[in-house]
Backbone atoms as SQL, in Angstrom:
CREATE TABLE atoms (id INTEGER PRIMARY KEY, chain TEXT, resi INTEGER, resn TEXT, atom TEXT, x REAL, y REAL, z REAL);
INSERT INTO atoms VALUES
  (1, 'A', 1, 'UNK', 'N', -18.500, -98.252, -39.607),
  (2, 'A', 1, 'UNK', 'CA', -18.403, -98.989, -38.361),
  (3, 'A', 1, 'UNK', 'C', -19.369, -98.422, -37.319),
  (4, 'A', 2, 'UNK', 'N', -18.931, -97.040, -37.663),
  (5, 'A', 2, 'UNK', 'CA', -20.511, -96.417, -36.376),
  (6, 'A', 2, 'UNK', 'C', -21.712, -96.771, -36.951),
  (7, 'A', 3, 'UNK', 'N', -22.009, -97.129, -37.687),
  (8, 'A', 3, 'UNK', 'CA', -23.457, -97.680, -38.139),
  (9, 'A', 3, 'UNK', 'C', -23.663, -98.776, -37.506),
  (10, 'A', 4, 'UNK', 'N', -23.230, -99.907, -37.997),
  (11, 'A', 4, 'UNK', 'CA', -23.203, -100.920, -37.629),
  (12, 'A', 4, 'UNK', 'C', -23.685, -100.945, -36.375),
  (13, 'A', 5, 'UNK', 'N', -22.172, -100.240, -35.030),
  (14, 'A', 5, 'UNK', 'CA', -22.048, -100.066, -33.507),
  (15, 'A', 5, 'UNK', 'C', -23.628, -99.674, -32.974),
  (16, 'A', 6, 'UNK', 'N', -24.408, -98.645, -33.577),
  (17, 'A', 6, 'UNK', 'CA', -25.999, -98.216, -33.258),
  (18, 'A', 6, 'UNK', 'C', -26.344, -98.933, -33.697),
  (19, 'A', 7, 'UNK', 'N', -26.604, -100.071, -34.541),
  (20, 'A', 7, 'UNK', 'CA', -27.726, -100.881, -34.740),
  (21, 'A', 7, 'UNK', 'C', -27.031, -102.339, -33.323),
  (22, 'A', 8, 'UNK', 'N', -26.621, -102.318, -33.550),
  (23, 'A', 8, 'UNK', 'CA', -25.877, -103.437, -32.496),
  (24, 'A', 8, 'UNK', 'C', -26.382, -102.901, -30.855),
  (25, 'A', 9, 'UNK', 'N', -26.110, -101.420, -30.545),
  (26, 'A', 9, 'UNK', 'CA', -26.499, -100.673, -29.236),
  (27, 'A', 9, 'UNK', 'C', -27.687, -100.291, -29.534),
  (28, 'A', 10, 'UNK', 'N', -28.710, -100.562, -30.188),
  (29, 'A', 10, 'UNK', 'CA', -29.919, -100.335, -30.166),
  (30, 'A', 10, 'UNK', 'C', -30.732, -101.916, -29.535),
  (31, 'A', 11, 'UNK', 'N', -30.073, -102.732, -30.693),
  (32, 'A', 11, 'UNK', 'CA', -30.628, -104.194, -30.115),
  (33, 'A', 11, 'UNK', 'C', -30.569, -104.685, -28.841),
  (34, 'A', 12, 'UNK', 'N', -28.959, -104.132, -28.434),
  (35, 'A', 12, 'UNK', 'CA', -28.569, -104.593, -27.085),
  (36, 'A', 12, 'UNK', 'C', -30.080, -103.976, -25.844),
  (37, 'A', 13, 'UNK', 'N', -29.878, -102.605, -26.089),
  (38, 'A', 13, 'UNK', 'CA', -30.536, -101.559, -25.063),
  (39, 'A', 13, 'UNK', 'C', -32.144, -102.269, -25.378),
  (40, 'A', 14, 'UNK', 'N', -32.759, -102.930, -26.400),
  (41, 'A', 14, 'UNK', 'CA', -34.419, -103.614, -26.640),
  (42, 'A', 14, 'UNK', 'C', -34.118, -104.546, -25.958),
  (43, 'A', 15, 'UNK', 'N', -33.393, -105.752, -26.303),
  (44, 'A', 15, 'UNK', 'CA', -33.109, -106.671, -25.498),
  (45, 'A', 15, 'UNK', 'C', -32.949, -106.843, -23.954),
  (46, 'A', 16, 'UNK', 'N', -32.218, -106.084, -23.654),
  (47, 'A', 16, 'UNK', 'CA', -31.133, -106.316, -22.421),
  (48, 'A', 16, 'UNK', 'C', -31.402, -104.436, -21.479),
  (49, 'A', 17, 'UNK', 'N', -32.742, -104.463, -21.263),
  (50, 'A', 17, 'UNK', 'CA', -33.131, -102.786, -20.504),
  (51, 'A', 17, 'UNK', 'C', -32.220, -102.850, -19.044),
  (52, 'A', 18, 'UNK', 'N', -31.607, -103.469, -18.280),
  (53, 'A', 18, 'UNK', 'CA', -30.912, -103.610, -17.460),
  (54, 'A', 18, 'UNK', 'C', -29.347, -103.169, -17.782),
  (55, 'A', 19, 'UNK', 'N', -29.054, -103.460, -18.790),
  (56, 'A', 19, 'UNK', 'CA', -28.008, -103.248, -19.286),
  (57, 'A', 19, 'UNK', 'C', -27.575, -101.275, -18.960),
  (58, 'A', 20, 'UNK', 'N', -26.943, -100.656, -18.937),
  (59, 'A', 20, 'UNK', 'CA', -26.738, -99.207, -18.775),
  (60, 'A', 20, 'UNK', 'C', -25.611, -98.411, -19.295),
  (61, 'A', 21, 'UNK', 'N', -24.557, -99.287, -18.672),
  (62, 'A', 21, 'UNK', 'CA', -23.138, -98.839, -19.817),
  (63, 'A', 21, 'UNK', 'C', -22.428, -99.456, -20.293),
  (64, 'A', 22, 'UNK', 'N', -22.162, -99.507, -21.425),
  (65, 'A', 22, 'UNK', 'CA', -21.047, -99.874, -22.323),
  (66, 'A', 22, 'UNK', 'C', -19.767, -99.450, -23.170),
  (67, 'A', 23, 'UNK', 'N', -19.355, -100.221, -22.636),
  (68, 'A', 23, 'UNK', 'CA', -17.468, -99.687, -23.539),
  (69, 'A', 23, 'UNK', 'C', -17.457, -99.754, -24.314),
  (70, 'A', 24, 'UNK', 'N', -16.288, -99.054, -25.307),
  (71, 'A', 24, 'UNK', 'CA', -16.215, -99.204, -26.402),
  (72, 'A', 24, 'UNK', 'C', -14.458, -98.521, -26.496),
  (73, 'A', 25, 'UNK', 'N', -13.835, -99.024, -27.535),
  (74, 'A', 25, 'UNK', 'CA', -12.237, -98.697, -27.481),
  (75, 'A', 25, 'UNK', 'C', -12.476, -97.387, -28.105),
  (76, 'A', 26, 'UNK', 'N', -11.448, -96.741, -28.431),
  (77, 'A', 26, 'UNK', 'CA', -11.330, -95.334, -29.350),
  (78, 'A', 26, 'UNK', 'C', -11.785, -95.679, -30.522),
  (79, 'A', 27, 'UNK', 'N', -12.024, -96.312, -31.526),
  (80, 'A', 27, 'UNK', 'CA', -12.802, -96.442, -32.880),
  (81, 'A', 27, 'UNK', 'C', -14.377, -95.855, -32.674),
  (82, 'A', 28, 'UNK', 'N', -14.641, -96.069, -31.318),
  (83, 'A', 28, 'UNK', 'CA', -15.963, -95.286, -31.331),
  (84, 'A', 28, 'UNK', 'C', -16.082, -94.345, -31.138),
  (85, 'A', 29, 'UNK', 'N', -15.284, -92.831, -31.217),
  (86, 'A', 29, 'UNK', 'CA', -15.484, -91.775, -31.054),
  (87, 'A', 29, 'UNK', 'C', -17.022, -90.724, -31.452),
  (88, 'A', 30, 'UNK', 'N', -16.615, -89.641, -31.125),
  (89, 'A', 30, 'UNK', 'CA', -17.642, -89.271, -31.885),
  (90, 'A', 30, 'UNK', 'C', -19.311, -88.705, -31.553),
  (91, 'A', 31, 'UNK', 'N', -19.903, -88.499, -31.950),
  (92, 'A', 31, 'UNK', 'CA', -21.035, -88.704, -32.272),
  (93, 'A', 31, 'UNK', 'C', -22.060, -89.839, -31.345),
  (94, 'A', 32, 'UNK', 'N', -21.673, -91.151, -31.799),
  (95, 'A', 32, 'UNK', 'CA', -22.033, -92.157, -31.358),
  (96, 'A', 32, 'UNK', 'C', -21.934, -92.393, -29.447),
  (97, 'A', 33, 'UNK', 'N', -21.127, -91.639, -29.066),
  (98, 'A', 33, 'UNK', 'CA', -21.504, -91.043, -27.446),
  (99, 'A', 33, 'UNK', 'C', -22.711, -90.300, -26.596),
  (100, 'A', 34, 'UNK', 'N', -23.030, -89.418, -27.888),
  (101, 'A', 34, 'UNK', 'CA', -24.018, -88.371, -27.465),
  (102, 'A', 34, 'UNK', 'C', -25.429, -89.339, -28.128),
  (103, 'A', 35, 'UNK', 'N', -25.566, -90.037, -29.173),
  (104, 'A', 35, 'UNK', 'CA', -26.494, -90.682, -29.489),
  (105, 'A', 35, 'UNK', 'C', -26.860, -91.350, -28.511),
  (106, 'A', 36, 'UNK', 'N', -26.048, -92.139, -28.194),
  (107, 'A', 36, 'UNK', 'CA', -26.153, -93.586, -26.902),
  (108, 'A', 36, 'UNK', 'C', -27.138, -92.546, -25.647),
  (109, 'A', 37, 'UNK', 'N', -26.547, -91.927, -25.400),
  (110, 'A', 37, 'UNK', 'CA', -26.930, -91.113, -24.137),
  (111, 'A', 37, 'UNK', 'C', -28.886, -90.413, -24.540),
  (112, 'A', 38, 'UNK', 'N', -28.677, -89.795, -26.219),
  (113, 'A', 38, 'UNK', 'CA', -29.824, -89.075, -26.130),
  (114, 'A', 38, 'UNK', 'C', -31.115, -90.114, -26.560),
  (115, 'A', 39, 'UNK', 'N', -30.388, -90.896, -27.203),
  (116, 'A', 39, 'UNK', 'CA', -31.536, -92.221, -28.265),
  (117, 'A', 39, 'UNK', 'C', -31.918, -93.214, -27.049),
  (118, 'A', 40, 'UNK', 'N', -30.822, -93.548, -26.415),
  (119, 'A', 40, 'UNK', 'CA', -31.225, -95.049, -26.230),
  (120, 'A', 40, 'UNK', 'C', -31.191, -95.031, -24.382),
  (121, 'A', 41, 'UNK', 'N', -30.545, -94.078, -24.057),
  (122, 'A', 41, 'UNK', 'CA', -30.157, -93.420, -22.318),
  (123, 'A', 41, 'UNK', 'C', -29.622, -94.543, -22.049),
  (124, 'A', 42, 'UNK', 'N', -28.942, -94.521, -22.497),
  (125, 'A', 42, 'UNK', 'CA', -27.210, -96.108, -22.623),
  (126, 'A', 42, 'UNK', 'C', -26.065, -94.913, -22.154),
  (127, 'A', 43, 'UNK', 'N', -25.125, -95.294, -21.384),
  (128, 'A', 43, 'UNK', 'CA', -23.785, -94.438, -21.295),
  (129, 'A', 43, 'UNK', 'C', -22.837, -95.818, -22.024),
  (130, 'A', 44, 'UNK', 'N', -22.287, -94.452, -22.866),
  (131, 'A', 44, 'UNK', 'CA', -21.344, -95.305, -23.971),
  (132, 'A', 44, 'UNK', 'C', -19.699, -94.975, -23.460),
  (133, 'A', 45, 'UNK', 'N', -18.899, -95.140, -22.834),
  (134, 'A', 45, 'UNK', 'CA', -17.532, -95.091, -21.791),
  (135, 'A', 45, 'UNK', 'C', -16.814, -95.713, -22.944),
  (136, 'A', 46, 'UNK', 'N', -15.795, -94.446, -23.415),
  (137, 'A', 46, 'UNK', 'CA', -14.688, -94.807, -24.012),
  (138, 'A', 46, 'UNK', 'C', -13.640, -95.349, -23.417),
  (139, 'A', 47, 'UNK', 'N', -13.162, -96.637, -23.572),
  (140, 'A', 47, 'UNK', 'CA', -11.451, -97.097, -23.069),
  (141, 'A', 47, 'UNK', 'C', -10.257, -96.892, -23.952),
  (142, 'A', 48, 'UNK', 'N', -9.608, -96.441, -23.158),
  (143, 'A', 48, 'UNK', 'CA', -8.567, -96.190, -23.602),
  (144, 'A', 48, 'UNK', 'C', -7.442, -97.558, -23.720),
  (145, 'A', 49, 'UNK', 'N', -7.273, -98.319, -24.680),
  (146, 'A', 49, 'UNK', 'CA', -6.511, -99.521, -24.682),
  (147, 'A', 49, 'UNK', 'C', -5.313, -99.095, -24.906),
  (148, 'A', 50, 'UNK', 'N', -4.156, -100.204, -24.869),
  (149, 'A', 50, 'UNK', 'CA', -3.020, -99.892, -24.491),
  (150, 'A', 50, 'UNK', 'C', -2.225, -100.942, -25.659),
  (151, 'A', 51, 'UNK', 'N', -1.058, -100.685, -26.025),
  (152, 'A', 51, 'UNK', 'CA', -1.055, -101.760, -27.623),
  (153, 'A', 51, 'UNK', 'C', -0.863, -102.754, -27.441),
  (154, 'A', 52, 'UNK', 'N', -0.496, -103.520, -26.821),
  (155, 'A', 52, 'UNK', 'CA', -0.255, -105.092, -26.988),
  (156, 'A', 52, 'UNK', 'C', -1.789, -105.631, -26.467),
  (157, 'A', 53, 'UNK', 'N', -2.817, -105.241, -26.130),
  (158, 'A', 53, 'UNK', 'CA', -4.071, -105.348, -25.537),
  (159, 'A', 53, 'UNK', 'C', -5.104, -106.004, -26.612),
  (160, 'A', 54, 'UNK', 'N', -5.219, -106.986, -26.442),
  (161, 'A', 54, 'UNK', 'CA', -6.321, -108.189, -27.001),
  (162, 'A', 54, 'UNK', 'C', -7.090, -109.117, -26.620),
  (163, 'A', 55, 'UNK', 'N', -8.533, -109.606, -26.955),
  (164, 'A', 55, 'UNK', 'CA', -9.063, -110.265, -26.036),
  (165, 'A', 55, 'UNK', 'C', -10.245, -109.755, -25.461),
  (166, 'A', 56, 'UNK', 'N', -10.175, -110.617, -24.095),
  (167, 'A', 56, 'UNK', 'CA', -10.869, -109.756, -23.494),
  (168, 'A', 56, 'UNK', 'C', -10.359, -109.850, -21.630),
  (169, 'A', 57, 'UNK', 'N', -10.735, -109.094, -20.810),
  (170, 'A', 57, 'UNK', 'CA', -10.032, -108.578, -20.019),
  (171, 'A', 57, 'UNK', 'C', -11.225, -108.495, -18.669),
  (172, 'A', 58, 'UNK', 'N', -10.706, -108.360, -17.505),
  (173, 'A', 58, 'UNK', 'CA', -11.509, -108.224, -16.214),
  (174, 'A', 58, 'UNK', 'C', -11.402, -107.169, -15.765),
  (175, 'A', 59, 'UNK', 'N', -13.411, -106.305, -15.696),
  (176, 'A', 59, 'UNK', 'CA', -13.297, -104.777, -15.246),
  (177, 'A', 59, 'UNK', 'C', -14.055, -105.031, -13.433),
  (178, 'A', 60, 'UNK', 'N', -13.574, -103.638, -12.950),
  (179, 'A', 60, 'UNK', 'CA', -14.120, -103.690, -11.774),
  (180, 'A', 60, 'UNK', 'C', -15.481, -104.345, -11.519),
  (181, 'A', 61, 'UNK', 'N', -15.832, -105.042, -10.119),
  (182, 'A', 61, 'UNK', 'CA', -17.178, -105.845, -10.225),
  (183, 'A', 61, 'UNK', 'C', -17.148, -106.933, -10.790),
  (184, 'A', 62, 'UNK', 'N', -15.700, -107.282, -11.700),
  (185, 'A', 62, 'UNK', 'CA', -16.447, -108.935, -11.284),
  (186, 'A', 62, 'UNK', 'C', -17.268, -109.328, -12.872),
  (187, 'A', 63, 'UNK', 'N', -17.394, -108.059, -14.060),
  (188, 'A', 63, 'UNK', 'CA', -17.820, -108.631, -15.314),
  (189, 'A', 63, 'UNK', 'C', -16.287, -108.895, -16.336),
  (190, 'A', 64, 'UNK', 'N', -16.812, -109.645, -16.921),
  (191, 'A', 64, 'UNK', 'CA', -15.952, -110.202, -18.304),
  (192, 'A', 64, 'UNK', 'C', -15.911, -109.267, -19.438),
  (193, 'A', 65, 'UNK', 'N', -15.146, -108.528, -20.219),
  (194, 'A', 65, 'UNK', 'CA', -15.884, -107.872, -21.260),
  (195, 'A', 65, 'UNK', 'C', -14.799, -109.137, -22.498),
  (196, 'A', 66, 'UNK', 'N', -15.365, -108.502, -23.372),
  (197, 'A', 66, 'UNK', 'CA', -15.495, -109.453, -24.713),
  (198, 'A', 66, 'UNK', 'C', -15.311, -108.664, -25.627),
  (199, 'A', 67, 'UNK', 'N', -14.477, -108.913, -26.700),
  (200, 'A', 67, 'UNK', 'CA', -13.923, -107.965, -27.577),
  (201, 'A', 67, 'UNK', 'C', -14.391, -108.812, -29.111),
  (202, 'A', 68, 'UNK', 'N', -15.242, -108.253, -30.113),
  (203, 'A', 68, 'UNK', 'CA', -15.334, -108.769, -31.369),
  (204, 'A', 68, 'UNK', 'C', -15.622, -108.239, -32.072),
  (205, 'A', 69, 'UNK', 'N', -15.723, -108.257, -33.405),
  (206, 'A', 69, 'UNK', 'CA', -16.152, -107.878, -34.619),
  (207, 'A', 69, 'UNK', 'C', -17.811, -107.332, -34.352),
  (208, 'A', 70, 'UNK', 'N', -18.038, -106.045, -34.778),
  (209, 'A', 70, 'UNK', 'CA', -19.372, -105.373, -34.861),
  (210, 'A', 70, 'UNK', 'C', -19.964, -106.653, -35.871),
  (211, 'A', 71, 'UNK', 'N', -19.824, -107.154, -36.775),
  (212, 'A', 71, 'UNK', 'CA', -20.248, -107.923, -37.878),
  (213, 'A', 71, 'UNK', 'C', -20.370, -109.400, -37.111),
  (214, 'A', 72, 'UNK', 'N', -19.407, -109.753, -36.351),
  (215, 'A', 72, 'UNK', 'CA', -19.484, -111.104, -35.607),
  (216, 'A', 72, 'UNK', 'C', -20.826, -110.729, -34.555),
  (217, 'A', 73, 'UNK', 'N', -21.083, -109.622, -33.800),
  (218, 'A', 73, 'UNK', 'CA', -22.005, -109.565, -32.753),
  (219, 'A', 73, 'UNK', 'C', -23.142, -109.392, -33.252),
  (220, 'A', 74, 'UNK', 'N', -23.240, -108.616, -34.528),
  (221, 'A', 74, 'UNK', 'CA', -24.698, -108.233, -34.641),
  (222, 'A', 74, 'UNK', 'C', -25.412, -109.435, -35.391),
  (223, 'A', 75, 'UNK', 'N', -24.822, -110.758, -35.873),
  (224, 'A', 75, 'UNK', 'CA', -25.418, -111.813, -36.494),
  (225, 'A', 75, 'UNK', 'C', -26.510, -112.152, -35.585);
């Protein structure tokens, strides 16, 4: 899954250079924090979700985040 997540946060960060931080639930632990930061100078912000929590949800400021499959996004 962390594979996948860096090829997906690599495309994003070529694409989208405005872009700066991105969430990610606890499945992204790891490794894949310090990459984001040293590879791509992306801040990768772990959330902490809560269990009945699905979807997607409204963060401070006014953005939408969006919750899907690494395999659904990186098509």
């Amino acid at each position: 899954m962390v594979d996948a997540a860096a090829g997906l946060l690599a495309r994003l960060r070529r694409l989208h250079r405005d872009i700066t931080l991105v969430w990610a639930d606890g499945g992204y632990t790891g490794g894949l924090v310090g990459w984001c930061r040293d590879k791509l100078a992306l801040t990768l912000e772990i959330v902490k979700r809560t269990d009945g929590m699905e979807g997607s949800w409204c963060c401070r400021g006014g953005c939408t985040v969006v919750t899907a499959a690494p395999t659904r996004l990186a098509a």
